[in-house]
N, C-alpha and C positions, 0 to 999 in steps of 0.2 A: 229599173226593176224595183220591185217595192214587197220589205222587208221589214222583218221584222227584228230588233235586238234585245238579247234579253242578257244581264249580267249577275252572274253569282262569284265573287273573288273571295278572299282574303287580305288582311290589312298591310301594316307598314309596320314592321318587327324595327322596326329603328326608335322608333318612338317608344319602344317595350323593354328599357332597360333595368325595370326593375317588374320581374314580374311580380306576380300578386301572393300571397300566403297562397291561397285557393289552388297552384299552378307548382309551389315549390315542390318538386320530384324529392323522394328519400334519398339519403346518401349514398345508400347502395345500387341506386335507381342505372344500370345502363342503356346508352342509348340502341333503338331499334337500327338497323340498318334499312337503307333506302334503297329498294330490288331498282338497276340497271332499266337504261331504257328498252332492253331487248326482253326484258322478264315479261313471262305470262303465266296466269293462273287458268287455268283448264282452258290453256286453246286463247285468252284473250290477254293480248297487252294494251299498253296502254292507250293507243287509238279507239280501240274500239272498247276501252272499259270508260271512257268518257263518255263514246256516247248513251253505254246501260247509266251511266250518271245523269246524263241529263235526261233520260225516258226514267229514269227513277225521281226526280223533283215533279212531273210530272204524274207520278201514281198517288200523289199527295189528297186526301180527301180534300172539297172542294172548300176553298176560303184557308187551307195551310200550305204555306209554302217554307220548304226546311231552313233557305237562308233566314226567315222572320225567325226560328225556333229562338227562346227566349235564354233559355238557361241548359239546354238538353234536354227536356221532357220528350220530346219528338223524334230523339236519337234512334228509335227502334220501326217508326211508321217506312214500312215496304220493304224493309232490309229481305234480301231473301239469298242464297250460294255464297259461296264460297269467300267473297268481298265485300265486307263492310262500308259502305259509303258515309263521309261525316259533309255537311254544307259549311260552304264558307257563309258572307252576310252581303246584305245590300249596299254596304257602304255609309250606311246613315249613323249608326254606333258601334262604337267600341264591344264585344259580346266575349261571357265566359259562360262554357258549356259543361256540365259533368253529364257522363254517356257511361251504361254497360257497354262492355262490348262483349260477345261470350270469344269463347277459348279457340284457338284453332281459324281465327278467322285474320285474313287480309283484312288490312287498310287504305282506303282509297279516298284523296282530296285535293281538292284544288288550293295551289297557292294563291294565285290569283288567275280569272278567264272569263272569255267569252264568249258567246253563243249566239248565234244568231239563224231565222229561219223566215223561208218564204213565205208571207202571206195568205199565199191562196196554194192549190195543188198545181204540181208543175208536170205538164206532160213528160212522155220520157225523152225525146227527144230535145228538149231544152231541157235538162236537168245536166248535163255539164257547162252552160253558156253561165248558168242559174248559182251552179255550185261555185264556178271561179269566182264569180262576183259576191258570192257570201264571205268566200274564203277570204278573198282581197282585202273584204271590210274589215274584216277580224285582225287580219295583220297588223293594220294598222296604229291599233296600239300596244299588240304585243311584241311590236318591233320596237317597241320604245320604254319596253320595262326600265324602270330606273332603280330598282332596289327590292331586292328581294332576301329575308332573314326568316329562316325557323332552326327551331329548336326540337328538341325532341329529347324528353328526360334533363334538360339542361346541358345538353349538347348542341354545336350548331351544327348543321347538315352543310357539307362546304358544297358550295357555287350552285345555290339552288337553279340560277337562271339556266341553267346545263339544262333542266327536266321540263323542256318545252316540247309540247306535243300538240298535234292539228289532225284534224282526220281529212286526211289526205283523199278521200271521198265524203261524197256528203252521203245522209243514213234518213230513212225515214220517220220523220219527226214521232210518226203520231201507225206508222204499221198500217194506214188504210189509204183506200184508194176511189175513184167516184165512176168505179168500173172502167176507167178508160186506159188507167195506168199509172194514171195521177195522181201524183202526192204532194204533200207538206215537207219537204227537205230542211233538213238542219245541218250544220257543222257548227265545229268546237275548237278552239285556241284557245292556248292556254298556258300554266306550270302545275304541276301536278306532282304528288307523291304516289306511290305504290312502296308499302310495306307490309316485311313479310310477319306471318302469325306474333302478336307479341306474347311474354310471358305473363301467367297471372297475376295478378297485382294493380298498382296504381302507374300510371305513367302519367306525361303531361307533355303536350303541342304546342307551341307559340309560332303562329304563321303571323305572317304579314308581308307585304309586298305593294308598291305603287308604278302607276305609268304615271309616262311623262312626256307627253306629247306636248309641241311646245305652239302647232296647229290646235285652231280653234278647234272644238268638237261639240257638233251641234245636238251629241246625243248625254255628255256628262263624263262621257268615260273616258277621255284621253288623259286627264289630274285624278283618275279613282286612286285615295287614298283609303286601306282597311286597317283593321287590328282584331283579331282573336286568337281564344284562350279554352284548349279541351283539358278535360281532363277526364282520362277514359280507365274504367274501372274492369278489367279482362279476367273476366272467370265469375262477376260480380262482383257488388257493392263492397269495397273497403274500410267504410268508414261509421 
């Protein structure tokens, strides 16, 4: 079957022991809590608020893509209800981001994940033969997480590797069909956060996370090593 992979992660929080001024939380700063994997925000947890994430990197006007975003300027392109989306990075550098966020809204991101989708359009009757074999790929190195660290206000979120989520159906990539029924299917693996509304003010995220696959991978991603650094401004700009 012939696929396609596409990865947006976050880094290696091991290597982040000294965060940056840019990152340092106030001291009265506390940490947000991390909503359970059974939490949902109107009707969607966390399966299916991956995959509105990845049809959201996809509403990007054409030539941006949010894991490139450089510093946060891009923090605001397509956001739309109720959940916030932030992007991890390609893996190529180390990235620190400042983002509004407004008030009242969920936080949604990948620690680190991956994605992967067919090709060409898959009739409906091979779209489960189509989907196992997407899913299958994907396992493969999220069955090999070797380290996963965040932070949050300068607290650490215990046993991030706990908030692994897969959409246990595949979804369709792209919502179109070539009248026959047939679609572009995607699925998603992954570690993810859902947090709930923070207070106003200045917070600060340090993700990171690597696989460790100790099989060759002919596509890059079984040693993705990341690192980044938000720092999200809730209610508006602080500074």
């Amino acid at each position: 079957m012939d696929h396609r992979r596409i990865l947006i992660g976050l880094g290696l929080a091991g290597l982040m022991c000294g965060v940056s001024a840019l990152a340092a939380p106030p001291k009265s700063a506390a940490a947000s809590a991390v909503l359970p994997l059974n939490a949902k925000v109107e009707g969607l947890g966390y399966a299916e608020l991956s995959a509105h994430w990845w049809r959201w990197t996809d509403r990007f006007p054409g030539g941006m893509e949010p894991y490139r975003d450089p510093d946060g300027r891009w923090c605001k392109i397509a956001q739309s209800g109720p959940v916030w989306f932030l992007a991890g990075t390609d893996g190529s550098e180390n990235v620190q981001r400042r983002c509004s966020v407004p008030v009242d809204k969920h936080v949604f991101l990948p620690i680190i994940n991956l994605y992967q989708r067919s090709r060409y359009p898959v009739p409906a009757r091979l779209k489960p033969a189509h989907c196992k074999s997407l899913l299958d790929g994907l396992a493969l190195s999220n069955d090999a997480l070797r380290s996963a660290v965040v932070l949050i206000d300068g607290v650490r979120v215990a046993d991030p590797k706990r908030y692994r989520v897969r959409t246990e159906r595949c979804f369709d990539a792209f919502g179109e069909d070539d009248g026959s029924g047939a679609t572009v299917i995607a699925a998603s693996d992954g570690y993810w956060l859902l947090l709930p509304p923070m207070k106003p003010g200045r917070h600060t995220l340090v993700v990171g996370a690597n696989y460790g696959r100790d099989a060759e991978d002919d596509d890059g991603y079984g040693n993705m090593v990341q690192n980044f650094e938000y720092v999200l401004d809730v209610g508006g700009p602080t500074y």
